[in-house]
C-alpha positions, 0 to 999 in steps of 0.5 A, a space after each residue: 500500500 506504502 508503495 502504491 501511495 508513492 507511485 502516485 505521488 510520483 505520478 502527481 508530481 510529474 504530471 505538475 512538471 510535465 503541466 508547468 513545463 507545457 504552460 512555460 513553453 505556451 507562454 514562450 511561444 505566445 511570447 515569440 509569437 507577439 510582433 512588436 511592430 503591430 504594437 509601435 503602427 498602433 502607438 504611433 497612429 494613436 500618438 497622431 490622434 493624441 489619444 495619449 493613454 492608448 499610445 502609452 499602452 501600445 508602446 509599453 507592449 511593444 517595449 515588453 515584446 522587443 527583442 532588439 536593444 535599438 527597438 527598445 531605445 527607440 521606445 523609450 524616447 517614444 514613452 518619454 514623449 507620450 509621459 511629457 504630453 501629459 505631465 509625468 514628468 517623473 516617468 520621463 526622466 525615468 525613460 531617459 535613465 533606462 536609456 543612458 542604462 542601456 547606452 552611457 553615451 546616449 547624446 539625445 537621452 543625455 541631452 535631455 536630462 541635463 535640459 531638465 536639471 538646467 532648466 530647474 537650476 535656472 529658474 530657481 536661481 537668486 530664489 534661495 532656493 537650495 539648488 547646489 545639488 542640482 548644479 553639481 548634476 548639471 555641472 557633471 553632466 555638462 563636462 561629460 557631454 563637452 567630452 562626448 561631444 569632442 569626441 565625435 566632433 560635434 561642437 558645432 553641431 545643431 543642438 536641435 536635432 539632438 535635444 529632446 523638445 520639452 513641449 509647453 514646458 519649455 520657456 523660450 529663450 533659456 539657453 540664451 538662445 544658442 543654436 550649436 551643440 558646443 556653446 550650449 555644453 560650454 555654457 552650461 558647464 561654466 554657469 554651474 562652475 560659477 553658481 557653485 562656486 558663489 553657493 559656497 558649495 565647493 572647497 575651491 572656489 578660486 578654481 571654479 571661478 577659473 574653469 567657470 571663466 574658461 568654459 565660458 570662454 569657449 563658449 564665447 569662441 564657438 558663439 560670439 553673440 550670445 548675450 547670456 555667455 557675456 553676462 555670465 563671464 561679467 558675473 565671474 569677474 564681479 564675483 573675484 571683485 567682491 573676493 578681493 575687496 573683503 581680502 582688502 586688495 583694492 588692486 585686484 578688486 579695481 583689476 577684476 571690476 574693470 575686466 567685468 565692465 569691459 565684457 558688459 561693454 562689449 556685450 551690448 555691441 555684439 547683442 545690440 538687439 537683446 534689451 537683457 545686455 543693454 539692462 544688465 550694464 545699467 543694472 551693475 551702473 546702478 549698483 555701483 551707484 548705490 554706494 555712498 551717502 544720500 547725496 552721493 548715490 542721488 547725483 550718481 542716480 541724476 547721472 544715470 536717468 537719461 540712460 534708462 530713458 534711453 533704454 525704453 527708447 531703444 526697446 519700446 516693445 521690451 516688458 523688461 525693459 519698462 520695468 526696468 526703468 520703473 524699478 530704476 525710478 523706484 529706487 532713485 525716489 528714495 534718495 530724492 527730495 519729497 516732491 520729486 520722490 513723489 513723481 519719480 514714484 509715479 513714473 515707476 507705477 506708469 512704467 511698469 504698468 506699461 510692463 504689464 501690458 506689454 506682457 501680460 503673462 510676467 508674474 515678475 512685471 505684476 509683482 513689481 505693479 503691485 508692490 509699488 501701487 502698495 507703496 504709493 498707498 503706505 507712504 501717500 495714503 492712496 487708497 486707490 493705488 491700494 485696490 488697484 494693487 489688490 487687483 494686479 495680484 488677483 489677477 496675477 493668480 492666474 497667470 500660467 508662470 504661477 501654477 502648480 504645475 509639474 515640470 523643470 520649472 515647476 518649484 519656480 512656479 509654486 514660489 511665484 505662487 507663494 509670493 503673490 499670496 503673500 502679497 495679497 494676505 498684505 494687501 487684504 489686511 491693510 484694506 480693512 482698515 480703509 472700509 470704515 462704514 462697511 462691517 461686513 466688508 471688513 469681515 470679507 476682506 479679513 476672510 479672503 485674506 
């Protein structure tokens, strides 16, 4: 009987065996059997009809049955695509690092990771924002790819046919406007070698500063007119002027300042059309005069009005450039005398107002409306100014520059959102105190603030 049970246990477990090892090689010829290709016309016809959810599927299909190395790349990017039409941004970056898995040296996946995290440090610069981390990432990206680049020889190439598209994510104009390969990479290498090193985030500074100058400075040899490498190269100077001046060098620190006007200088002559050269040089002008006493810095101001004048002049169409002579006559008001302060300060409400209209998109334009109709109403009692404040930021609210929504330059847009509130928290609550006769306005207005 013992061994009559054994044999059927036997018996048992080989036919588990034999079932398992049948449904194995089903599942393996099944599998063999599935052609990708049906999957990838079915994904890229519902990629045509942006029914994003259905391409997503056929894709991911496509990628599971793929058998190719080179297929699967294919479909990744072709994932990545899909997942940034519809805001997974995680997923993305996620296809892009399978990629770079596969293939270290993948220019296109690459590409597209250093836009992301140059993107991100970029717009959250001078926020206080802690972004070492991320330029440390885009500072070592940038000189892998400078070396990959090289290697293949393609410094010179267009960028465009390398570099992911990032969709509405993309803000026009964030890499300064270069068109080659080789100035990008350079650029991007030498900002993080220069934000890194006034981030305090590096043992070396003194050495940062010099590869963020020499990288800068083929970048500048590869695109001589691209305004941002200018700009960049003035910041590095300007920073060794600061150093030597807390070391007490003035030498050095007159040797560093001149060197940094110099490029300023020639930057306005090989980007004449940009308004971001013509402001920065007047930018540092005025932060040059801001320095002395109140009589001092008011004649320096006197000296550098017609200047500014001359700015909106040249650029009548530039929302930037308006507002940068309103904040100029903002400043210059607080050093004048009450009466001219007075009309200096309206000058600043008109021009920015002027801003706002020109772009009506500028968070950073509104901001500036708003808190200077606040102060024509704190200093002048102008109750007027305070509502129309209010309204500029309600307004502002809903621009897209202030939602939460995801992408590089989402955390930029969550703090634009967080200092309009605050603002308007400000602005509520000093309007209470201007409704006397109306009780429940008061309780209104305290709510909403």
């Amino acid at each position: 009987m013992a061994r009559k049970r054994l044999n059927k246990k036997v018996a048992l477990i080989g036919s588990t065996v034999l079932l398992l090892a049948t449904m194995g090689a089903v599942v393996v010829i099944l599998r063999l059997s599935r052609d990708p290709v049906q999957f990838i016309a079915d994904g890229d016809a519902a990629w045509a009809a942006k029914d994003y959810d259905a391409a997503r599927r056929n894709y991911g299909r496509a990628y599971s049955y793929s058998r190719s190395p080179e297929e699967k790349i294919d479909l990744l990017f072709k994932l990545a695509d899909v997942h940034r039409e519809t805001q997974q941004w995680r997923k993305v970056l996620a296809c892009w690092e399978q990629v770079i898995t596969s293939d270290p040296e993948n220019l296109r996946a690459r590409l597209g990771w250093l836009k992301y995290r140059y993107m991100l440090a970029d717009s959250l610069s001078g926020s206080g924002e802690g972004v070492s981390a991320t330029w440390k990432e885009v500072h070592t990206q940038a000189s892998d790819l400078v070396r990959l680049a090289s290697d293949r020889d393609l410094r010179r190439e267009s960028k465009a046919q390398w570099e992911p598209s990032f969709g509405q994510a993309e803000e026009p104009g964030w890499d300064g406007g270069i068109k080659a390969l080789g100035p990008y990479l350079f650029l991007a290498k030498g900002r993080a070698s220069f934000e890194l090193a006034i981030l305090g985030a590096a043992t070396a500074p003194k050495e940062l500063l010099s590869e963020a100058e020499s990288s800068l400075q083929k970048a500048r040899e590869l695109d001589p007119n691209c305004a941002d490498v200018y700009r960049f190269m003035a910041e590095v100077h300007f920073k060794r002027a600061e150093d030597a001046k807390s070391r007490g060098d003035m030498a050095a620190y007159e040797e560093a300042t001149r060197a940094g006007e110099s490029v300023l200088t020639e930057a306005k002559a090989v980007a004449a059309g940009d308004p971001a050269a013509h402001i920065r040089y007047l930018s540092h002008k005025m932060e040059q005069a801001g320095r002395g006493g109140v009589e001092t810095v008011r004649a320096a101001m006197q000296a550098l009005e017609p200047q500014y004048e001359a700015l909106v002049e040249r650029f009548p169409a530039s929302a930037e450039a308006h507002g940068t002579l309103a904040l100029f006559h903002s400043v210059y008001s607080m050093y004048s005398h009450a009466d001219k302060g007075e009309d200096l300060l309206d000058q600043a409400i008109a021009e920015s107002q002027r801003a706002v209209a020109l772009d009506e998109t500028s968070v950073i334009q509104a901001r500036l409306a708003a808190r200077l109709l606040y102060r024509r109403f704190s200093v002048y009692g102008d109750d007027a100014a305070l509502s129309k404040a209010i309204a500029l930021v309600e307004d502002a609210l809903d621009l897209p520059d202030a939602q939460d929504t995801p992408g590089p330059r989402q955390r930029a847009k969550q703090v634009n959102r967080l200092t309009l509130c605050s603002l308007l928290a400000r602005f509520c609550i000093e309007r209470v105190t201007t409704l006397e006769d109306s009780a429940s306005a008061r309780v209104e207005m305290l709510a909403q603030a």
